[in-house]
N, C-alpha and C positions, 0 to 999 in steps of 0.2 A: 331267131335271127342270128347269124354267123356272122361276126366279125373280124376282121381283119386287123392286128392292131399296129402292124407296119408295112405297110405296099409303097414298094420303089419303083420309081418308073422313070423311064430315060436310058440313057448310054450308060452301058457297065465297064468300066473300062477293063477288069482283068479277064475278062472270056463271055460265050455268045451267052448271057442270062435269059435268053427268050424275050417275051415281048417288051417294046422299049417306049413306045407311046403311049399311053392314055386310054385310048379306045382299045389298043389290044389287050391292055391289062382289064378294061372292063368286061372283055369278052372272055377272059380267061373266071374273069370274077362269076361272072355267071354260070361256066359249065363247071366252076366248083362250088355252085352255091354259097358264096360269100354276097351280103347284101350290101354290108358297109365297111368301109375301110379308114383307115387313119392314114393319110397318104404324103409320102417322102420324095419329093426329086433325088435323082442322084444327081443331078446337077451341086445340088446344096451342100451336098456333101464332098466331091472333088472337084467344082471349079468355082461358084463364083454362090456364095451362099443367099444372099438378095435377090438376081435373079430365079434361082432355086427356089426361094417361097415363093415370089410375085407368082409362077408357074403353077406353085400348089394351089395359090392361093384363088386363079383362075378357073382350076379344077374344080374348089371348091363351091364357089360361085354360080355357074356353071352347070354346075351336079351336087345341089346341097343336101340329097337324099341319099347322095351315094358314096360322099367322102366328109372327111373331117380334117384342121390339118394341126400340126406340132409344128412350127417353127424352128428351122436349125441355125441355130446361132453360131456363129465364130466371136466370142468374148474379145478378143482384142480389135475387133475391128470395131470403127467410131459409131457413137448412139445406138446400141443396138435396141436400146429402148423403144427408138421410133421405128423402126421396124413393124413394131408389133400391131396386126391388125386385131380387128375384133371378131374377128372370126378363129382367134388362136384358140384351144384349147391347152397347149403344154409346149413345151420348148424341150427341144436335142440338142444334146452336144456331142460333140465328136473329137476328142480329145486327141484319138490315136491318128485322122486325119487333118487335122487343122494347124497342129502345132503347140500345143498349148500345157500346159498341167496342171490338174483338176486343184492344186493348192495356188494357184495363183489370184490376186486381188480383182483381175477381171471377172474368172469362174465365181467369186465370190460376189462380185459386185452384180452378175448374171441370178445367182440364188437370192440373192435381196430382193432384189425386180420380184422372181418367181412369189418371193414367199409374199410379199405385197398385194402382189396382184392374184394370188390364190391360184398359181399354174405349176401343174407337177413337171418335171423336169426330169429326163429319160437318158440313161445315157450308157450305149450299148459294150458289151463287154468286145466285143469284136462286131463287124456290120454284119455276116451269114457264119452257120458255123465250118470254117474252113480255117482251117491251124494253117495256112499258108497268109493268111491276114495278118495284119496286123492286130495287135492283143491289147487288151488294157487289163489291170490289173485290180479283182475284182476291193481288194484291200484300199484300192487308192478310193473306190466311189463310196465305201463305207465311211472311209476318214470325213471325207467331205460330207455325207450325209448326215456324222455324230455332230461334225461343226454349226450345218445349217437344218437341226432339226426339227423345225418347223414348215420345213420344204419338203413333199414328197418325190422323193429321188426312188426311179425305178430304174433296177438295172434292168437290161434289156440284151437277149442275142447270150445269153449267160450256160453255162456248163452245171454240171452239178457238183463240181468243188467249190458253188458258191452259198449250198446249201449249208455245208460245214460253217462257213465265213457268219452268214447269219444265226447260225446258235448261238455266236459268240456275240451277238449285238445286242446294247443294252435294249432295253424293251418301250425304252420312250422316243427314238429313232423309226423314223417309218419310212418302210421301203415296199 
């Protein structure tokens, strides 16, 4: 079975990404033989992150054989706790669009939740790889990872200068 372990679907806002609904991404899923996908609004991520899960979360439902979803959180906006359905498998964050920095007491109050409730937490180094994105720094997800290391933090969307960064990580951090 082929996996998929991020499918965006929605409005791209910086150029035409191909399909944008749901059903075309299904149909794309099929002629590349991907079965199951872990599936991300891009809504969630440039406008309104709530709406953006309720949507995945629809997909989800929906198509329970054919998606899974990661909840993308914005840490500064209120309760993000209730947010969370049970259908979550893992939580996004989006640092480089949201506004936020991965040392701040929300990101941290965000990895408390995760490590509580046993939910990996993903949090991409850039959204596609396009050096014209904006970037995070793959040093900053490590700091945060060394801090909440009971939390599995996957960087995600990463390069391969981040292979070096992980030689250098103690060995009881898990990424």
């Amino acid at each position: 079975m082929t996996i998929d372990s991020l499918s965006y679907f929605g409005f791209w806002p910086y150029w035409d990404a191909g399909p944008t609904a749901l059903e075309d991404l299904m149909r794309l899923q099929e002629e590349k033989g991907i079965a199951h996908s872990i599936l991300c609004s891009t809504k969630a991520i440039f406008y309104d992150h709530v709406q953006g899960n309720r949507d995945v979360t629809d997909a989800v439902t929906k198509y329970p054989r054919r998606f899974s979803t990661w909840d993308t959180f914005h840490p500064r906006a209120e309760s993000f706790s209730k947010e969370i359905t049970e259908s979550v498998r893992g939580i996004r964050l989006y640092p480089a669009y949201h506004g936020y920095r991965l040392r701040s007491k929300a990101v941290s109050e965000v990895l408390d939740y995760a490590s509580a409730h046993q939910l990996p937490v993903s949090i991409p180094i850039r959204l596609i790889m396009s050096f014209a994105l904006p970037e995070l720094q793959a040093e900053e997800i490590m700091l945060l990872a060394e801090k909440h290391a009971k939390v599995k933090v996957i960087i995600s969307c990463a390069n391969y200068e981040v292979f070096q960064i992980l030689d250098a990580l103690d060995d009881s951090v898990e990424l």
